[in-house]
Residue, then its C-alpha position, 0 to 999 in steps of 0.5 A: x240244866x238238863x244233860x241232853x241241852x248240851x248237844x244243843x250249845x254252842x260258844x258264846x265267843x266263836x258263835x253257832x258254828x262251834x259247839x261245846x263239851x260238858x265237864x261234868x263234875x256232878x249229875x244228878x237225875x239226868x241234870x248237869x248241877x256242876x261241871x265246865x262247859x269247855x270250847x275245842x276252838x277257844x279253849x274257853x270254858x263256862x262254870x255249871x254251878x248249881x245247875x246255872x249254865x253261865x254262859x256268858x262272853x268274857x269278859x265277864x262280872x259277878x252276877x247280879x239282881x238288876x237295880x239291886x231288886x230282892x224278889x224271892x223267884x220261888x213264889x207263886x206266879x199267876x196261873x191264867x198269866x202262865x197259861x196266857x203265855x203258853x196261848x202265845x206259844x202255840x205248843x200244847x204238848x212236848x216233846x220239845x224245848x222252849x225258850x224265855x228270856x226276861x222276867x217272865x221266865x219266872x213262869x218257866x216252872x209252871x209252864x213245864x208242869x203245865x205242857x207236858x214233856x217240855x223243858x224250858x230254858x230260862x233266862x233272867x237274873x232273878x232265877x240266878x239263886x232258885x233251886x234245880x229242878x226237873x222241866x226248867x235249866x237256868x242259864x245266864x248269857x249276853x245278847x246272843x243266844x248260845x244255842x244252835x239253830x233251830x233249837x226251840x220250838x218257842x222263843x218268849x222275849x220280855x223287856x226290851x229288846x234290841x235287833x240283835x234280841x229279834x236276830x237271834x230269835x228268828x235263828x234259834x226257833x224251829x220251822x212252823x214254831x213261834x217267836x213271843x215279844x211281850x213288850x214290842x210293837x210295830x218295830x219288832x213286828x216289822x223287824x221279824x217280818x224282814x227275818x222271814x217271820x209271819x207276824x199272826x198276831x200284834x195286839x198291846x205291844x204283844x207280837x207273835x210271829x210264826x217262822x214259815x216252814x219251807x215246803x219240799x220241792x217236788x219230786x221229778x222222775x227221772x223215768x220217762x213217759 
């Protein structure tokens, strides 16, 4: 987990408006691999272990691999699928930090060596065990996303989504950045276009969505003629 991402989270349980405070125990590289991530307004906190963020509302289980499925997250991903997904992004280059949540998060490593000077954060339970590495920080959370607002300037969402999954992307993308759903349709098109998203592109199941950037209000002299 990239140290700077921590100015960007926020509780799980009190919501966007309260951020969190690193414990950091180990730091190697910039990158938080051990340490709490405490709440001041709660007081609850949430391990760093490995560099996985666990930043999930209590109550909260042992993590696991959905349906007990094996898949080593390491091994080789497609490179035109990677670069499919950037497409889909819109980003070329950073600075800047993307989001994805779902297996294609596998592809996060890739897209970091393939856009430079982003970081990915990644969301899926198959990266729980793969190792830390510069360009991606795992995380494990629920539904919401533990984040400040317009913190991302790419939101990728794979599997399937509920409302609460498009809210929270709508929130945390920046303006003129883009919102991918990998598995969605018209639902998920019209739901973006109510949370003030400009749906660009709906083609086999895939939406993108570009959140529209508020033009400045003009400015008037208060000089007369």
């Amino acid at each position: 987990m990239h140290l700077y991402l921590t100015d960007r989270l926020t509780c799980p349980r009190c919501g966007p408006e309260f951020g969190l405070l690193l414990l950091a125990r180990e730091v190697r590289n910039r990158r938080g691999l051990g340490g709490d991530l405490g709440c001041a307004n709660c007081r609850e906190t949430y391990p760093v272990k490995a560099g996985l963020g666990g930043l999930r509302p209590p109550p909260r289980k042992a993590l696991s691999s959905p349906s007990g499925v094996e898949i080593e997250p390491e091994r080789p991903v497609d490179p035109e699928q990677t670069m499919r997904l950037g497409a889909l992004l819109g980003v070329a280059e950073g600075p800047g930090t993307l989001f994805i949540r779902g297996p294609a998060a596998r592809h996060a490593e890739a897209l970091a060596d393939l856009i430079s000077q982003v970081e990915v954060v990644a969301v899926d339970p198959l990266l729980q065990t793969a190792s830390e590495r510069e360009g991606v920080s795992r995380f494990a959370m629920g539904a919401r996303i533990p984040f400040f607002s317009s913190s991302f300037r790419g939101v990728l969402l794979d599997g399937p989504v509920e409302e609460v999954d498009l809210e929270e992307a709508a929130r945390v993308v920046v303006p003129s950045g883009r919102v991918v759903i990998l598995h969605g349709g018209e639902r998920s098109s019209e739901a973006l276009d109510g949370l003030g998203l400009s749906v660009i592109l709906e083609e086999d199941g895939v939406v993108v969505a570009e959140r529209e950037r508020k033009e400045s209000p003009p400015l008037v002299t208060l000089r007369g003629p």
